[in-house]
C-alpha positions in Angstrom: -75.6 -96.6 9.4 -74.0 -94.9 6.2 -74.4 -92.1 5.0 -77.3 -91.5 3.4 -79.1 -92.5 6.6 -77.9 -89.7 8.8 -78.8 -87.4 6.1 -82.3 -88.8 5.7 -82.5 -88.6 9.3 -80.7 -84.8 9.5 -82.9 -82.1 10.2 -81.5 -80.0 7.8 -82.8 -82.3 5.2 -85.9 -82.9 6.7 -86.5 -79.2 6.4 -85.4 -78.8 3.1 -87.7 -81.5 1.9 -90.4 -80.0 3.8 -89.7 -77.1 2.1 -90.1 -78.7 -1.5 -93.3 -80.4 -0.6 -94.8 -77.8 0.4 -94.0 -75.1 -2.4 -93.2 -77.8 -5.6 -95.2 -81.0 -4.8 -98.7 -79.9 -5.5 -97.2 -78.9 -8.9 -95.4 -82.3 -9.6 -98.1 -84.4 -8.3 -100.5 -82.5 -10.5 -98.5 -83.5 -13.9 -97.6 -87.0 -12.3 -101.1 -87.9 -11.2 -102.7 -86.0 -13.9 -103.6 -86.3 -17.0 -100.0 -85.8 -18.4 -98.2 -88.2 -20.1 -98.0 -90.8 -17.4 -102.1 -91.2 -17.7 -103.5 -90.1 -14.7 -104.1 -92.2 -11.2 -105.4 -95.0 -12.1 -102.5 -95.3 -14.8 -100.5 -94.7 -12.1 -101.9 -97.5 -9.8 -101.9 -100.0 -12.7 -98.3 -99.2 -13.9 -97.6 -100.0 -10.1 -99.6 -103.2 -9.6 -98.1 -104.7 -13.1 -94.5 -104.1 -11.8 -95.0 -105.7 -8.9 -96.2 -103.2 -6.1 -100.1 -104.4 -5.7 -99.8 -104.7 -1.8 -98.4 -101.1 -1.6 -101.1 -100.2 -3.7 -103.9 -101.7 -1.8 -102.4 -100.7 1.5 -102.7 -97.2 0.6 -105.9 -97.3 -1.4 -107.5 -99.2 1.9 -108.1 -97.8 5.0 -105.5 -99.2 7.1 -101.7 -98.3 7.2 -99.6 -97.0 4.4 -97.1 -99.3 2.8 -94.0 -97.3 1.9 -92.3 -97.4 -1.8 -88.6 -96.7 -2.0 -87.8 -93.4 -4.1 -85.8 -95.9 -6.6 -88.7 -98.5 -6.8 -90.4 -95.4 -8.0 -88.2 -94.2 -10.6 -88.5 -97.3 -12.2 -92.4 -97.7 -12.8 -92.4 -94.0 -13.7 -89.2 -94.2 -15.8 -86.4 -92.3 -15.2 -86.3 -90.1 -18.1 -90.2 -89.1 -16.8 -88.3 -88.5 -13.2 -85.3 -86.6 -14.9 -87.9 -84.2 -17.1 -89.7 -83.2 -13.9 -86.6 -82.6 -12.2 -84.9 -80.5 -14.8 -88.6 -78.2 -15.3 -88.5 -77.7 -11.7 -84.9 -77.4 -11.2 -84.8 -80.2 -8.5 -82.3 -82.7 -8.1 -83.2 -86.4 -9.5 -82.9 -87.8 -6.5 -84.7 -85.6 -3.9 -87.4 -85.4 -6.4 -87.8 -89.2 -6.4 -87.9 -89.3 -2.6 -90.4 -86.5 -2.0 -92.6 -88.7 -5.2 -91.9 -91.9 -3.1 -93.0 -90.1 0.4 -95.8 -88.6 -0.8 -97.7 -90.5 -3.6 -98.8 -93.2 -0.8 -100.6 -90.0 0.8 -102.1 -88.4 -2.5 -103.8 -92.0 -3.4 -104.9 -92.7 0.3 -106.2 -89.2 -0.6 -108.2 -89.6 -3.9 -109.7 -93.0 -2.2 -111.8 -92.2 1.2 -113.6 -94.8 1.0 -111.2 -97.7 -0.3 -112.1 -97.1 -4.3 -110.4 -94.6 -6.7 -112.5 -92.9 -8.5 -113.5 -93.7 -11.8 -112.3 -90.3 -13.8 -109.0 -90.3 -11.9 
């Protein structure tokens, strides 16, 4: 186990990233999944699918289980320079940013798909 998995797993961290969630990931979500400059969802979903991450996708647009996405794999269909602007706006280090993206953008498109479609104006 190194070390990044014991702090993953710490409660300490676990609170702390609840913590951001809950009072700086509506915010970030908003300006990731809106439309900002990365084009809305389904901009979103189709950057995703074209690098490579269509059965994450699916999985989270369908009804069954979520697929995860690694914080990293993240960063790099967003673009890190997209990553590092949100981070610096909301004073939030790179890479806790990225996690808290990659942990809860399978929820937020489950979300804006109920019944296994986005919607159209997403």
């Amino acid at each position: 186990m190194g070390i990044l998995d014991s702090l993953e797993n710490s409660p300490a961290f676990k609170g702390a990233l609840g913590q951001l969630e809950g009072a700086v990931l509506p915010v970030v979500l908003s300006e990731v999944l809106g439309n900002g400059s990365q084009g809305g969802l389904n901009a979103i979903v189709a950057k995703l699918q074209q690098a490579g991450f269509g059965d994450q996708v699916r999985s989270w647009i369908g009804n069954g289980q979520n697929l995860p996405i690694t914080a990293e794999q993240l960063q790099q269909v967003l673009g890190s320079d997209v990553v590092k602007q949100l981070a610096a706006r909301f004073n939030i280090p790179v890479d806790q940013l990225s996690q808290v993206l990659a942990h809860a953008l399978p929820k937020a498109v489950d979300n804006a798909s109920p019944n296994g479609t986005l919607p159209a104006s997403s």
